[in-house]
C-alpha positions as CSV (number, residue, x, y, z in Angstrom):
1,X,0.0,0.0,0.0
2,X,1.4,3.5,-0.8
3,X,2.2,5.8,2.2
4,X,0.3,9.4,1.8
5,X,3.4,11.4,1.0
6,X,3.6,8.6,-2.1
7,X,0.0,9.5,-2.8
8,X,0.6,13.3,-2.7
9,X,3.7,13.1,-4.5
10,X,1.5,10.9,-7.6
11,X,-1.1,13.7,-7.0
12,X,1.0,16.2,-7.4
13,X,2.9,15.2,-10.8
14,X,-0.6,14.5,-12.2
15,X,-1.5,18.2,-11.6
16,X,1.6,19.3,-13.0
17,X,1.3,17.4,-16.3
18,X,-2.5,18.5,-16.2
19,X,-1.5,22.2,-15.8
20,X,1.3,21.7,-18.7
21,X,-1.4,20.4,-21.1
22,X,-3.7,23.1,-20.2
23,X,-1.0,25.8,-20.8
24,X,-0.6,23.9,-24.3
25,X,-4.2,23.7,-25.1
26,X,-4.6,27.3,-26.9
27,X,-1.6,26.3,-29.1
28,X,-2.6,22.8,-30.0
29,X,-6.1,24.1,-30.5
30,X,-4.7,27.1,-33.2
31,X,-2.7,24.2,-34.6
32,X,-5.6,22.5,-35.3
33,X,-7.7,25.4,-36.6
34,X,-5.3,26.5,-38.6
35,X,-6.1,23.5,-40.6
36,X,-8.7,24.9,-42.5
37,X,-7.9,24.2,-46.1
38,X,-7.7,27.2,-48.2
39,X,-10.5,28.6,-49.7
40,X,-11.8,26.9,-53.3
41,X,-12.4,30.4,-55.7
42,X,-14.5,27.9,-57.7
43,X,-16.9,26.8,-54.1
44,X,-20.4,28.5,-53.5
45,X,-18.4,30.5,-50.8
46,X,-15.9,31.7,-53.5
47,X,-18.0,32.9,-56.1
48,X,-20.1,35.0,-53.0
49,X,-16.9,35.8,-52.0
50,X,-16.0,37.0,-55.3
51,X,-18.9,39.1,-55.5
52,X,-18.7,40.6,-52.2
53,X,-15.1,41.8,-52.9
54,X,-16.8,44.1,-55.6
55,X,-19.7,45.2,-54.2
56,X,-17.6,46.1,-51.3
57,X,-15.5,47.8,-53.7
58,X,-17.9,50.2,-55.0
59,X,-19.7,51.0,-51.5
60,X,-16.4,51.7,-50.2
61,X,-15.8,54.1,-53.8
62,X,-19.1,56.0,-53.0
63,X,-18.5,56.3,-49.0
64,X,-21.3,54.1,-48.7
65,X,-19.5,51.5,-46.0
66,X,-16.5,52.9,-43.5
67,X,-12.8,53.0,-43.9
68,X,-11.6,49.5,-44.2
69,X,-14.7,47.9,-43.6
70,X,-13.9,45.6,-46.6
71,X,-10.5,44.6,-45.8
72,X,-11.6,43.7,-42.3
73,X,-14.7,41.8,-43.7
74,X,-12.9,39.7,-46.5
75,X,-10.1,39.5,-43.6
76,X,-12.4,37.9,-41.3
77,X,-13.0,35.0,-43.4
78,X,-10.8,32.3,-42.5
79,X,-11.4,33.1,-38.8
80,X,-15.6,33.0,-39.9
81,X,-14.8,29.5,-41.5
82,X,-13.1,28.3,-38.1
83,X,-15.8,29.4,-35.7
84,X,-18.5,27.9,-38.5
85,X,-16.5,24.7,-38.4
86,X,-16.9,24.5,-34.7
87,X,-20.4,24.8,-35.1
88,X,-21.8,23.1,-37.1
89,X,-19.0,20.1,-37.2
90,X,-19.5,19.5,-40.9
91,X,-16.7,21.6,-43.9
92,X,-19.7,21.9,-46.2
93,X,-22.4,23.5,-44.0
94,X,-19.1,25.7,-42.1
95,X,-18.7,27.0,-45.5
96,X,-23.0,27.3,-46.4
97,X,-22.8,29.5,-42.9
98,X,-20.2,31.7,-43.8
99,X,-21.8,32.2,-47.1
100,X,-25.1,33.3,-45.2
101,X,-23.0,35.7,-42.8
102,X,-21.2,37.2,-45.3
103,X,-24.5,37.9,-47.5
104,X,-26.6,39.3,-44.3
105,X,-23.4,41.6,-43.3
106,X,-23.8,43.1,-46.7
107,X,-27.6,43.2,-46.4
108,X,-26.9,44.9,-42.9
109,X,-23.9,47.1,-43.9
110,X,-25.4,50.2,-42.5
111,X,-26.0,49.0,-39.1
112,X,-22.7,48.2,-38.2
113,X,-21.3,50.9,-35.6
114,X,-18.0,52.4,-36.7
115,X,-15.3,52.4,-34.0
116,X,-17.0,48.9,-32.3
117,X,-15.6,45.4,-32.7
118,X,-16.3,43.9,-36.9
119,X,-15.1,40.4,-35.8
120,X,-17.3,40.4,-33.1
121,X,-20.7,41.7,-35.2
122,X,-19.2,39.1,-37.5
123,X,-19.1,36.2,-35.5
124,X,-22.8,37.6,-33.7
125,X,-24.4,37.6,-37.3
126,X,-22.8,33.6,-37.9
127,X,-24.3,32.4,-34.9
128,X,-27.5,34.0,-35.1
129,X,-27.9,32.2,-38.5
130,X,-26.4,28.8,-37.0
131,X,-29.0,28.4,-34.3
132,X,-31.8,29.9,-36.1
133,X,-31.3,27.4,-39.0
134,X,-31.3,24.8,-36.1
135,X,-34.6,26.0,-34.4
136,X,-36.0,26.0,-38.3
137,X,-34.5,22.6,-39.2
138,X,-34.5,21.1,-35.3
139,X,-31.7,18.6,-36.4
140,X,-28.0,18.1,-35.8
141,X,-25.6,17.9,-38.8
142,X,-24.7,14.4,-38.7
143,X,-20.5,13.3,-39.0
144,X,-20.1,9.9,-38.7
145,X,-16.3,8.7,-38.6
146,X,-15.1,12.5,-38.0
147,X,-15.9,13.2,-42.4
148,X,-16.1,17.3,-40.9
149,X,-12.5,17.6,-40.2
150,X,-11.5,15.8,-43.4
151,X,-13.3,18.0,-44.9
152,X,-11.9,21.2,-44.1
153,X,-8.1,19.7,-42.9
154,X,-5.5,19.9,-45.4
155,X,-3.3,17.1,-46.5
156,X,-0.5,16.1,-43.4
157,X,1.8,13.1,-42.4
158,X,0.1,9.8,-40.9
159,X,1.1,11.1,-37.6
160,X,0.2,14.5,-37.6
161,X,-3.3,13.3,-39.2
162,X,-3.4,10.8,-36.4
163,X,-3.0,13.8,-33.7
164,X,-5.7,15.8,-35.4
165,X,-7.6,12.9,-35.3
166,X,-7.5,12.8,-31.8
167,X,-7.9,16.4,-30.9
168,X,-11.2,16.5,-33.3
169,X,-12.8,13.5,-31.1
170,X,-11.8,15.4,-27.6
171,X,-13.4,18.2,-29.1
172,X,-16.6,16.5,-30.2
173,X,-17.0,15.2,-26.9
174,X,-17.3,18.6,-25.4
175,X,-20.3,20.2,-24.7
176,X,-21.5,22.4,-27.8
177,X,-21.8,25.7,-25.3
178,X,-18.0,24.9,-24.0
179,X,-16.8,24.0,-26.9
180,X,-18.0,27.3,-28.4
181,X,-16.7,29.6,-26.0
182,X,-13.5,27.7,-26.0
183,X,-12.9,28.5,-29.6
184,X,-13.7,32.2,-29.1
185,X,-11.3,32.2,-26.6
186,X,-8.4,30.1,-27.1
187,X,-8.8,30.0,-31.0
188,X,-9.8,33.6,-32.2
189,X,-8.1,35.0,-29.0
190,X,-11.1,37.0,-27.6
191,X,-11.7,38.5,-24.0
192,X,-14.3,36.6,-22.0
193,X,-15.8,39.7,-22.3
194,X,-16.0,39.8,-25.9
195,X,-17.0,36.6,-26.2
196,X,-19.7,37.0,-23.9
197,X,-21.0,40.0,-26.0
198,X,-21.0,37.1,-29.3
199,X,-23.0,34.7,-27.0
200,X,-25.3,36.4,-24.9
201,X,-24.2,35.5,-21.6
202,X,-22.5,37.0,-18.4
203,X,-18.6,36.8,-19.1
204,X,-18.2,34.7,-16.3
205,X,-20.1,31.8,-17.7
206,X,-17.7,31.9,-20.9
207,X,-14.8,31.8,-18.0
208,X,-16.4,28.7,-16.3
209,X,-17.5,27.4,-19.9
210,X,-13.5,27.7,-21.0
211,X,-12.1,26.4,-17.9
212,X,-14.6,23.7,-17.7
213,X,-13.8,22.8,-21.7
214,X,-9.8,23.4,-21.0
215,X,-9.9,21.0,-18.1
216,X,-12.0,18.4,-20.3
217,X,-9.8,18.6,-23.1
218,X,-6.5,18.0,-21.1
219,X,-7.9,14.7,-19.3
220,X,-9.3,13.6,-22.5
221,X,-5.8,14.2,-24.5
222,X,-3.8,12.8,-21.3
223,X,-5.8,9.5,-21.6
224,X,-5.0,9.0,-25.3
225,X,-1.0,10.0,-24.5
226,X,-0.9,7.6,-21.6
227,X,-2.9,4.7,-23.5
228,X,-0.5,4.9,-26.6
């Protein structure tokens, strides 16, 4: 039988490794993200994307839209497709959403407030559309055998495949809400305040959300280190 300093020293280099995966998390997590395979000009999102670029173009020529306003818009697209991706867990819809958000920002052009946050409108407009396409459609897009991350991960060794593999499953096992604010946070780098303002929540729920979805993660990726 182990003596209790034995147990608190086993305790204690378990909390240690736990605290050195969490401190890891953000960067395995933008790693991961950052996977999002560049953007097809010849997809549905491409040609809106296309089109945007113009319009923006002229509004911007005839002082209909402010200062940089495009730039930050067309910008804000690969961060757009990441948040998408962790909603709706599926490349193809990620990409339908971002096509939505991009065409109702446009639509909405005039009641952005200059001097306030673009990103955050941005990402308010995406999941506005995500969860009132889900109260329309009450239905969860479907990803058997993980077919969302091969959909928007690029090509990569067997290994590194293999560690994406595992950080997308983690991830699925999350709670939706925690995994959301996770992302916010750790992946596009916001405040909890900020992201509490995308939401719709105090910013100490998006704190306990995070922490809750940090602490989660790091067990979960632990247990597959340990088991290999």
């Amino acid at each position: 039988m182990r003596t209790d300093d034995e147990l608190r020293e086993q305790a204690g280099a378990s909390d240690a490794a736990l605290a050195l995966m969490r401190s890891h998390l953000g960067h395995l997590l933008r790693q991961h993200y950052a996977e999002v395979a560049d953007l097809d000009a010849g997809s549905r999102l491409g040609h809106v994307l296309a089109r945007l670029t113009q319009a923006l173009d002229a509004a911007a020529a005839g002082h209909e839209v402010p200062a940089g306003f495009k730039d930050a818009i067309i910008g804000a697209v690969p961060r757009l497709r990441r948040y998408a991706q962790s909603l709706t867990r599926h490349g193809a819809d990620a990409d339908d959403l971002v096509q939505h958000t991009l065409l109702k920002a446009w639509e909405h052009r005039r009641q952005f407030v200059p001097g306030s946050s673009l990103s955050a409108w941005l990402f308010a407009i995406l999941r506005n559309g995500f969860f009132n396409g889900r109260r329309k459609h009450r239905l969860e897009v479907p990803d058997p055998d993980g077919a969302h991350a091969a959909g928007l991960a690029s090509a990569a060794d067997q290994e590194h495949k293999a560690g994406l593999r595992d950080l997308q499953a983690a991830l699925d096992r999350l709670e939706p809400a925690h995994r959301e604010a996770l992302v916010l946070v750790a992946v596009e780098g916001m405040t909890y305040e900020a992201a509490a303002g995308v939401i719709g929540c105090p910013a100490g729920t998006v704190k306990s959300r995070v922490s809750r979805a940090r602490d989660r993660l790091a067990l979960d990726l632990d247990h597959v280190a340990g088991g290999a």
